[in-house]
Short mmCIF file of the C-alpha atoms (twelve columns), coordinates in Angstrom:
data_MODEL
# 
_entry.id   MODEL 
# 
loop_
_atom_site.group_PDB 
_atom_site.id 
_atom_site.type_symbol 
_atom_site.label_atom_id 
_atom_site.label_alt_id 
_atom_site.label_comp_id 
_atom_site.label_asym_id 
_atom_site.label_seq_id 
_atom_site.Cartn_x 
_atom_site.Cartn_y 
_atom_site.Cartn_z 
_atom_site.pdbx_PDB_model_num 
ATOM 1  C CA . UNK A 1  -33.973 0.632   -34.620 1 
ATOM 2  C CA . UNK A 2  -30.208 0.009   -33.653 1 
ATOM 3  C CA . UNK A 3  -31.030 1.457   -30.003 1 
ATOM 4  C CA . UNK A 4  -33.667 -1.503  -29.732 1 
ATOM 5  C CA . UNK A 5  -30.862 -3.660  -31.607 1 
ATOM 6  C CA . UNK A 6  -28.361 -2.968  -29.033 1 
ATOM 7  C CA . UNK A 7  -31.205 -3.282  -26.033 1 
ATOM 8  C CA . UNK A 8  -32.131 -6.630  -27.470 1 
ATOM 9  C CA . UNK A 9  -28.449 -8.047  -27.219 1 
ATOM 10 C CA . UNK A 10 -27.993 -6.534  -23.551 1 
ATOM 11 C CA . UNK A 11 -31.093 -8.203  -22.664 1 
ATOM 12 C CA . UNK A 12 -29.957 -11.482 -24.128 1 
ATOM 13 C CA . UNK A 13 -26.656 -11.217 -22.741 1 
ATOM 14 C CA . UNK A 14 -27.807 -10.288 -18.987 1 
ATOM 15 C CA . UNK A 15 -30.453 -13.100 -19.556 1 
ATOM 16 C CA . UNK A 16 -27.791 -15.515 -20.087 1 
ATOM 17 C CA . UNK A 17 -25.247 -14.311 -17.308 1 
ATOM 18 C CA . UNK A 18 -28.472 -14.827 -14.778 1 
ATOM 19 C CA . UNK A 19 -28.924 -18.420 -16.193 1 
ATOM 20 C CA . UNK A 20 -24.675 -19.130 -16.007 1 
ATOM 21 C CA . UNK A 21 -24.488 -18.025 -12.251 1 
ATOM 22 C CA . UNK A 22 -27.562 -19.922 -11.368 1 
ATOM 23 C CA . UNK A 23 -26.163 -23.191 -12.895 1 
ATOM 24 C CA . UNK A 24 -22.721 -22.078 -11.461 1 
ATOM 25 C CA . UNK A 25 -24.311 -21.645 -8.011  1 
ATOM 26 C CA . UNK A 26 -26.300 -25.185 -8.026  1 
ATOM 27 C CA . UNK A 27 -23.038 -26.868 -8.921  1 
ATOM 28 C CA . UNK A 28 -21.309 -25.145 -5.881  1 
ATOM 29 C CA . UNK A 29 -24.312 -26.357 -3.417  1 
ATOM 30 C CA . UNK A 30 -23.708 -29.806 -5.232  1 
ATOM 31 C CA . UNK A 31 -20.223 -30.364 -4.647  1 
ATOM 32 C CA . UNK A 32 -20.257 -28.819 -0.717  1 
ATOM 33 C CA . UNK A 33 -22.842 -29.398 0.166   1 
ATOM 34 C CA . UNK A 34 -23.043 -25.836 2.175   1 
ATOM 35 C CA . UNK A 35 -26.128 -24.321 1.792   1 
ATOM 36 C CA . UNK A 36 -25.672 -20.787 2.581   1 
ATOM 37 C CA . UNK A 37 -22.125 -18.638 2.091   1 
ATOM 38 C CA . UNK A 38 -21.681 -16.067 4.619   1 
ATOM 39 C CA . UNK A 39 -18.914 -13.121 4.510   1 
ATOM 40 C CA . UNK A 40 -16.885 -15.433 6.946   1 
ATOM 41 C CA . UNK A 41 -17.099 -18.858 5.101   1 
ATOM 42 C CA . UNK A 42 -16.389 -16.246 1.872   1 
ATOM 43 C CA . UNK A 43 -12.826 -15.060 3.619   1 
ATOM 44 C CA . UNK A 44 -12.238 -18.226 4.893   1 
ATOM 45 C CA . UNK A 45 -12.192 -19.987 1.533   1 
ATOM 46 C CA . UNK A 46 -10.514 -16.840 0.418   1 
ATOM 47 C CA . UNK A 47 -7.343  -17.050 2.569   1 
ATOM 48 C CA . UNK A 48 -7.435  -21.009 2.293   1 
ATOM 49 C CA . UNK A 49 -7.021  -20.535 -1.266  1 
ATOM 50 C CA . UNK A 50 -3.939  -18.578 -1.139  1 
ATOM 51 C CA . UNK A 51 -2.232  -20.253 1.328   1 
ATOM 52 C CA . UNK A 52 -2.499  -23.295 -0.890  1 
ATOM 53 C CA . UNK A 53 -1.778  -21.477 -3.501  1 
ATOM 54 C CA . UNK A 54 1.936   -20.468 -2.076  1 
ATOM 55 C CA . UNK A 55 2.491   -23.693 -1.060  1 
ATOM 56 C CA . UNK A 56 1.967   -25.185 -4.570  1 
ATOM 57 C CA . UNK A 57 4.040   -22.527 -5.649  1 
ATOM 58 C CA . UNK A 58 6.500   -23.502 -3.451  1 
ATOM 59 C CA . UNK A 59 6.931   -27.208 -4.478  1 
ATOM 60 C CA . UNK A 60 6.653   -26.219 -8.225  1 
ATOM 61 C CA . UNK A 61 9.467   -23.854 -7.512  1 
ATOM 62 C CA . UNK A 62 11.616  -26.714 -5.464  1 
ATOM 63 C CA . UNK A 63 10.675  -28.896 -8.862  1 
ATOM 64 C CA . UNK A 64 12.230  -26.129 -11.200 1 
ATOM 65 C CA . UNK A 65 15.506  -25.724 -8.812  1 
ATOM 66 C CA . UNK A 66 18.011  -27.884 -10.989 1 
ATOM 67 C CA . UNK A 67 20.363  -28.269 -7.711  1 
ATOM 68 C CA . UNK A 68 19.523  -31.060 -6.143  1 
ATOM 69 C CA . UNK A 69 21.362  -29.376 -2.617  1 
ATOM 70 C CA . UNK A 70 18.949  -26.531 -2.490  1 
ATOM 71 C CA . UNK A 71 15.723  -27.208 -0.786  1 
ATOM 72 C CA . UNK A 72 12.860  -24.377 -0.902  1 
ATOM 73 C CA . UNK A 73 11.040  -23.975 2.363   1 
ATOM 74 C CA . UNK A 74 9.541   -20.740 1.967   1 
ATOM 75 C CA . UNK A 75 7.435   -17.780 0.346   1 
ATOM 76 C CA . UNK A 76 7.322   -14.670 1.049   1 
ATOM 77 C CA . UNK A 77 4.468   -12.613 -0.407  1 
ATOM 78 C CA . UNK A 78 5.118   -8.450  -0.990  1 
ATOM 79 C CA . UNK A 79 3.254   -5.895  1.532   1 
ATOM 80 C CA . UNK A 80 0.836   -5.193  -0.934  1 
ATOM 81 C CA . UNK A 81 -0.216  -8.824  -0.986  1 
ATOM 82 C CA . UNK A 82 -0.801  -8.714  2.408   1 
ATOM 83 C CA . UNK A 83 2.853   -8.898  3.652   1 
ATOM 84 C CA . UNK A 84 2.592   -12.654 4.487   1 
ATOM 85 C CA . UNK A 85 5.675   -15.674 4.520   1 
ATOM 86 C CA . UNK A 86 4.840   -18.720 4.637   1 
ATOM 87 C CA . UNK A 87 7.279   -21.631 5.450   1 
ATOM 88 C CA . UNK A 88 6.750   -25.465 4.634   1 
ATOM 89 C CA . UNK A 89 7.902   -27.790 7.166   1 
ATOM 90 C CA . UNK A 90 9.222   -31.045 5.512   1 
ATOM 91 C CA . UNK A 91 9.890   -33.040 9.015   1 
# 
């Protein structure tokens, strides 16, 4: 009884997962319009993401500095992040 208990709830679970990723998916479609994801448009988005990220990171930083002389231009991510810096021109 408790194995068909606990098979019940996996079933339920997985059921619901399936039905959360297919909503998730049609919103993605939706919004981009992009009908298909390949492993390139996947890395793309990927490294787009970061990139933004760091340079949000970078103004929130500049926000945070209490100086008003200092003026943050850059990031520069560890090796095992991929070893990147990344500089924000303000001209």
């Amino acid at each position: 009884m408790y194995g068909s208990v606990r098979t019940s709830l996996l079933d339920r679970a997985a059921h619901t997962a399936r039905r959360l990723a297919g909503t998730a998916r049609l919103f993605v479609v939706l919004a981009t319009e992009h009908r298909s994801w390949g492993l390139t448009d996947l890395y793309a988005a990927a490294m787009t993401a970061r990139f933004i990220a760091a340079h949000r990171l970078i103004d929130q930083a500049e926000a945070a500095c209490t100086d008003d002389d200092t003026d943050l231009i850059q990031i520069r991510q560890p090796l095992w992040f991929g070893g990147t810096t990344i500089t924000e021109d303000n001209q």
